[in-house]
C-alpha positions in Angstrom: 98.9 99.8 105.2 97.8 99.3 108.9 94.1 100.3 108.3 91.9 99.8 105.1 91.1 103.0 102.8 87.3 102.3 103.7 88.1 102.9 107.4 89.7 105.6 107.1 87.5 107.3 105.0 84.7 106.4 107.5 86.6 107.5 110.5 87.8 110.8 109.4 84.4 111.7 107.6 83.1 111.3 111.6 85.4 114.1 112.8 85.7 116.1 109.4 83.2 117.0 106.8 85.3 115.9 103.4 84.5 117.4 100.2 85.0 116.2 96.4 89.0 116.4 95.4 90.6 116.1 99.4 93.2 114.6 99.9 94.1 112.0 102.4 97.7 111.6 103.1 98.6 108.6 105.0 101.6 107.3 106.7 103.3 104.3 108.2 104.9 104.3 111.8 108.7 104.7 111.6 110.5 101.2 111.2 107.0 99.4 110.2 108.3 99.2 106.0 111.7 100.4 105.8 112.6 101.8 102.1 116.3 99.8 101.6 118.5 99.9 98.3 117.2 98.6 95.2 113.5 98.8 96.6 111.6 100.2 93.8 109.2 103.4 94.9 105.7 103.3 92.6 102.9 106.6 93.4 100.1 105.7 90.9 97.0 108.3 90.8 94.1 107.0 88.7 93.3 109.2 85.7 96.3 110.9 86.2 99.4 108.9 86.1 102.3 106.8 87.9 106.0 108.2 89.2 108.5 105.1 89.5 111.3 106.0 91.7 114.6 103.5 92.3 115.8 103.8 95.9 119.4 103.9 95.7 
């Protein structure tokens, strides 16, 4: 990731009020981490679980 979880918390809690269970979708700029064959795709949400996905 470009910028750390804690400063992006702290920026958009600056110019948004944030409540318990928001979200916070984040992104990378196209071409920063291309996704190739065989790559190996891993979403992990504590208390909750992990999805595993082979790019193919």
């Amino acid at each position: 990731m470009s910028l750390s979880i804690p400063f992006l918390i702290s920026w958009l809690s600056q110019v948004m009020t944030l409540e318990p269970g928001d979200i916070l979708a984040t992104g990378s700029p196209s071409g920063s981490c291309p996704i190739k064959s065989g790559d190996e795709v891993v979403v992990e949400v504590e208390n909750i679980g992990r999805l595993t996905n082979d790019v193919q």
